[in-house]
VMD Tcl script that draws the C-alpha trace (Angstrom):
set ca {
  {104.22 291.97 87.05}
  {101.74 294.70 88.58}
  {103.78 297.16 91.13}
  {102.11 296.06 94.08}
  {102.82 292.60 92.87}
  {106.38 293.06 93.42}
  {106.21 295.72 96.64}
  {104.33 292.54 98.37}
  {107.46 290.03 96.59}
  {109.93 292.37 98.49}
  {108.55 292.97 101.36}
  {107.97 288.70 101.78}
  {111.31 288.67 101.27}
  {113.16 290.70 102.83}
  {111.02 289.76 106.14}
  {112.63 286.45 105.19}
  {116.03 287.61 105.57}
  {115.53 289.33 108.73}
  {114.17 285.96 110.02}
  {117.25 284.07 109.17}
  {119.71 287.22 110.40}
  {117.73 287.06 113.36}
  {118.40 283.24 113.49}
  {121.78 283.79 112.93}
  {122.41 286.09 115.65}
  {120.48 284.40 118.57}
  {122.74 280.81 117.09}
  {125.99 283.16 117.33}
  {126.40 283.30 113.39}
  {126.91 285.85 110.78}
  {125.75 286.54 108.25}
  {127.82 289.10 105.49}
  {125.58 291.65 104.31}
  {128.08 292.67 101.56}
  {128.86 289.35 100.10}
  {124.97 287.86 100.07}
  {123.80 287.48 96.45}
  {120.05 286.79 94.76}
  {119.10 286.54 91.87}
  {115.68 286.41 89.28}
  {115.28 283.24 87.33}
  {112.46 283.24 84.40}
  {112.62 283.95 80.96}
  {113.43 286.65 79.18}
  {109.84 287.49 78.12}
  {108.77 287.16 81.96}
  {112.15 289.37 83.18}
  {111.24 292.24 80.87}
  {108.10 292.32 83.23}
  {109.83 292.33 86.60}
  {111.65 295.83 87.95}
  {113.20 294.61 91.16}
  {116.31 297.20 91.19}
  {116.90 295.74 94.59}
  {116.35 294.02 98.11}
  {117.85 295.35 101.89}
  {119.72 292.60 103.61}
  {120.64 294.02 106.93}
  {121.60 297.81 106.54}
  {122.88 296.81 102.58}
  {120.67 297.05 99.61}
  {121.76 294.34 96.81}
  {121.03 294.44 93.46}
  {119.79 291.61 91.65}
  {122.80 289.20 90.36}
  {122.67 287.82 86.43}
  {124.90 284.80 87.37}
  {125.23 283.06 90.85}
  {126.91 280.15 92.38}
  {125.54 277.68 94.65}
  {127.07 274.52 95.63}
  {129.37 274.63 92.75}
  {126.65 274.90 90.49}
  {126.43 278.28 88.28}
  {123.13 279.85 87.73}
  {121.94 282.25 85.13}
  {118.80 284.56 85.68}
  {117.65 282.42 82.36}
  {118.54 278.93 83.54}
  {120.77 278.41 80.16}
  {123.32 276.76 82.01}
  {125.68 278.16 79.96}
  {128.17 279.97 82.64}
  {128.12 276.91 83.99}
  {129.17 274.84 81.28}
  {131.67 277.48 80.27}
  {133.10 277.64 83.74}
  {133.40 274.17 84.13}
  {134.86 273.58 80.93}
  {137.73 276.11 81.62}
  {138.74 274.18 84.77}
  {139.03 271.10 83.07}
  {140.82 272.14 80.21}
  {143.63 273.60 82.47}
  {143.88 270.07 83.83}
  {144.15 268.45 80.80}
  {147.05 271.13 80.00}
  {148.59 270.14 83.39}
  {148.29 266.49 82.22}
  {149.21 266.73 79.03}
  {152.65 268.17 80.14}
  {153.63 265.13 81.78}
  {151.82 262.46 79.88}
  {155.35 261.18 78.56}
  {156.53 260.34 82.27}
  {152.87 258.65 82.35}
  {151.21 255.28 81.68}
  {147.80 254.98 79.48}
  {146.52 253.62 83.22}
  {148.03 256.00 85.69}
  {146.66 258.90 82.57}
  {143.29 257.41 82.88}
  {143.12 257.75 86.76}
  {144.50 261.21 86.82}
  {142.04 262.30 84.08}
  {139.39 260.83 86.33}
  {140.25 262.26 88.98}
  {140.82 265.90 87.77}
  {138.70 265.98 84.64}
  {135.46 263.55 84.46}
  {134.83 264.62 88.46}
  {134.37 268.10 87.40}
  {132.35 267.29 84.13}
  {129.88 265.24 86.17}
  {129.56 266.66 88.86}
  {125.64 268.51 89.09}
  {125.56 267.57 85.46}
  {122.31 266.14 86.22}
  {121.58 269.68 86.19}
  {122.04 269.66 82.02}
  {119.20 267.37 81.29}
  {117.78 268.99 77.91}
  {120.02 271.36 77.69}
  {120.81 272.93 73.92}
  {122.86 270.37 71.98}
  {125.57 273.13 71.57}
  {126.02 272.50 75.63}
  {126.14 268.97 75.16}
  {129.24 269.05 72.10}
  {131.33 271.70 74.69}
  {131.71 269.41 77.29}
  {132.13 266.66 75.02}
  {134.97 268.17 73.02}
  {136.42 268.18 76.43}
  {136.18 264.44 76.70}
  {137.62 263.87 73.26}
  {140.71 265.87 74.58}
  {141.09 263.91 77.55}
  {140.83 260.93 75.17}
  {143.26 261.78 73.11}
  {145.84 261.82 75.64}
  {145.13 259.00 77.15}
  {145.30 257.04 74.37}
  {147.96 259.91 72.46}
  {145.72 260.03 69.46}
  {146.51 262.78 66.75}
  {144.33 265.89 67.09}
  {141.79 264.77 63.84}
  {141.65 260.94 63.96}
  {138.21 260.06 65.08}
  {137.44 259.84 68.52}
  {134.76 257.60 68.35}
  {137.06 254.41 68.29}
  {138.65 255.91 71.25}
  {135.63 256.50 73.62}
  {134.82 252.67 72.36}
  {137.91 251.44 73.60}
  {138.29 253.59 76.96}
  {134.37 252.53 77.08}
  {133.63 256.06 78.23}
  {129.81 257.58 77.58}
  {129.13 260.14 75.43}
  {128.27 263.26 77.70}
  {124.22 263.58 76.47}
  {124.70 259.68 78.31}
  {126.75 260.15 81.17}
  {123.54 262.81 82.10}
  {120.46 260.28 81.18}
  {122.94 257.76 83.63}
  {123.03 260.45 86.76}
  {119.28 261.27 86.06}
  {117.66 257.16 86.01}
  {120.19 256.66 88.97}
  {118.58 258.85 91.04}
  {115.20 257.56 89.68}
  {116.30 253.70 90.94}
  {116.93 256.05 94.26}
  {113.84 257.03 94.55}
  {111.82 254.14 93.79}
  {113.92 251.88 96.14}
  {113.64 254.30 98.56}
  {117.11 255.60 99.15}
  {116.65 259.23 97.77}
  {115.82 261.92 99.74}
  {111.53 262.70 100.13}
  {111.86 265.55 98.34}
  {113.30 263.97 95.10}
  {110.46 260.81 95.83}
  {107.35 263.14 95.70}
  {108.37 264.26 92.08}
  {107.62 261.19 90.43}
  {105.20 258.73 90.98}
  {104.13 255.14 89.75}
  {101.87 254.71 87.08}
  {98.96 252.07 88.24}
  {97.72 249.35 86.10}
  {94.40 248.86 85.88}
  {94.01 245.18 84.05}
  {96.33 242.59 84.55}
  {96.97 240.17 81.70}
  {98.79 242.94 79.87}
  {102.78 243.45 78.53}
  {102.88 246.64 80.65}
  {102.18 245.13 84.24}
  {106.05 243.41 83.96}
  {107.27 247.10 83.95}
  {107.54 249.91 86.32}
  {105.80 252.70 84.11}
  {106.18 256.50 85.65}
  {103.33 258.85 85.32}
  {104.52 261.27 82.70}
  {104.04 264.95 83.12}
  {102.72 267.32 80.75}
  {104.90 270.80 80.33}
  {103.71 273.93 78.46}
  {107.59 274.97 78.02}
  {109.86 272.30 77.05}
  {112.87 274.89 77.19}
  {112.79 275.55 80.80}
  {109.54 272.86 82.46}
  {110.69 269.95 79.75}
  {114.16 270.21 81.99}
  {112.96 269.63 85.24}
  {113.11 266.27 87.14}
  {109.73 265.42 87.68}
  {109.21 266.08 83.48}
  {112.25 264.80 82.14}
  {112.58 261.35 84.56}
  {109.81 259.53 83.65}
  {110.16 259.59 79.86}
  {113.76 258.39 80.67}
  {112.43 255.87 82.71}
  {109.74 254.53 80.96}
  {112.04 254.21 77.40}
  {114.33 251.42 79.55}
  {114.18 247.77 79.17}
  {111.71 245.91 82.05}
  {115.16 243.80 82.79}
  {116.79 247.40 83.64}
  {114.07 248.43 85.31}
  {113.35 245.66 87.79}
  {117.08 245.76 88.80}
  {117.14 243.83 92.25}
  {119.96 245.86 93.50}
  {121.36 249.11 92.75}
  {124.73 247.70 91.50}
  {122.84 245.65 89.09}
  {121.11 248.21 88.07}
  {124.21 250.50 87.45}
  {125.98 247.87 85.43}
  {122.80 247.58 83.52}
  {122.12 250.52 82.88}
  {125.58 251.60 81.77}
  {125.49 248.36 79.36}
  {122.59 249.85 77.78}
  {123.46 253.18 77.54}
  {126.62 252.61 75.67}
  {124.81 250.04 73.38}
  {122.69 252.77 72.43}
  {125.78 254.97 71.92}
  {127.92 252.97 70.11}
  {125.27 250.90 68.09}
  {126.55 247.61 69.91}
}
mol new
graphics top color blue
foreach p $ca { graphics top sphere $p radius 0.5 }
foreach p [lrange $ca 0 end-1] q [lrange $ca 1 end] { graphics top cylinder $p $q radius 0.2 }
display resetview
């Protein structure tokens, strides 16, 4: 990035931050200098071109973050995901250690509620966010899942856990993400997502009538030059979801239909059944 380039990138944005102090002050807020983070996101190619050492928030100067957090979401400067994963993986497996200690006192149900309600939540929470994520990602959240199976169901450490998912009828992780990203697709075609989520995806129109295609609701698809990072994002990765699903899933009358549907597939496709 040319020098002036990033002289004009500072100055935009630290006139941004004095706007929202500003804000702030006259709304009887605070805002702590100290504790305010930011952060670069690009690739490593494009960050070797950037020399930002860093940007004045009030009377502090802050130096560009590698990792932040943001709505319990972690963030690399590389969009990797993997503090995130690693982060979230750590909390759950001191749950299942929690669990695990008292699993004897414990019913397979009452094991499968706690697990739900200390374990899954944290797994799928944002994991929208994962969508195309290295497959490496995908098996370290998933060998959490095979834990959490395993003592539910107190399975020995190397039987195989695919019987197990079967019978808890549980989705394999790369799943559980396709289910949180076409929910939120059924959202925004029905008109309950937000109009920011909407305007990323948009209807593909059929010009002749007559054919197999006009019983579907085809997406336009979007063309990426980097799978890695572009291939990720919603308005890329949706409609290919989308437009792989049966016509019966996709003209779902009402959402519940559609999540039982969807779910049905989904762990067809899984399982092979």
């Amino acid at each position: 990035m040319p020098l002036s380039s990033q002289v004009d990138a500072i100055a935009a944005t630290e006139c941004c931050i004095a706007a929202v102090r500003a804000w702030y002050i006259d709304n009887e807020l605070m805002i702590n200098d100290i504790k305010t983070e930011f952060i670069i996101f690009g690739t490593r190619q494009q960050l070797d071109k950037v020399n930002i050492p860093s940007i004045k928030v009030g009377g502090t100067d802050i130096e560009p973050a590698q990792c932040v957090r943001n709505l319990g979401a972690w963030f690399d400067c590389n969009m990797s995901m993997q503090m995130h994963v690693t982060k979230v993986c750590g909390r759950a497996y001191y749950g299942l250690y929690r669990i695990k200690q008292i699993r004897q006192f414990l019913s397979e149900k009452s094991t499968v509620t706690l697990v739900h309600a200390f374990i899954t939540s944290h797994l799928d929470y944002c994991n929208s966010l994962l969508c195309g994520t290295p497959a490496k990602l995908m098996r370290q959240i998933q060998r959490v899942f095979n834990s959490a199976a395993r003592i539910v169901c107190l399975v020995p450490k190397f039987d195989h856990i695919s019987p197990v998912l079967f019978r808890l009828h549980w989705l394999p992780v790369h799943a559980r993400i396709q289910y949180k990203v076409l929910l939120i697709v059924f959202k925004c075609l029905t008109g309950q997502a937000p109009e920011y989520l909407r305007s990323m995806i948009q209807e593909k129109t059929v010009r002749r009538s007559g054919l197999r295609s006009t019983s579907t609701r085809l997406l336009e698809t979007v063309r990426v030059k980097h799978k890695t990072i572009g291939g990720r994002a919603f308005a890329a990765a949706a409609p290919d979801l989308w437009n792989a699903l049966p016509p019966s899933i996709q003209n779902a009358e009402s959402l519940q239909t559609y999540k039982s549907l969807l779910k049905a597939h989904l762990f067809a496709v899984a399982f092979g059944k």
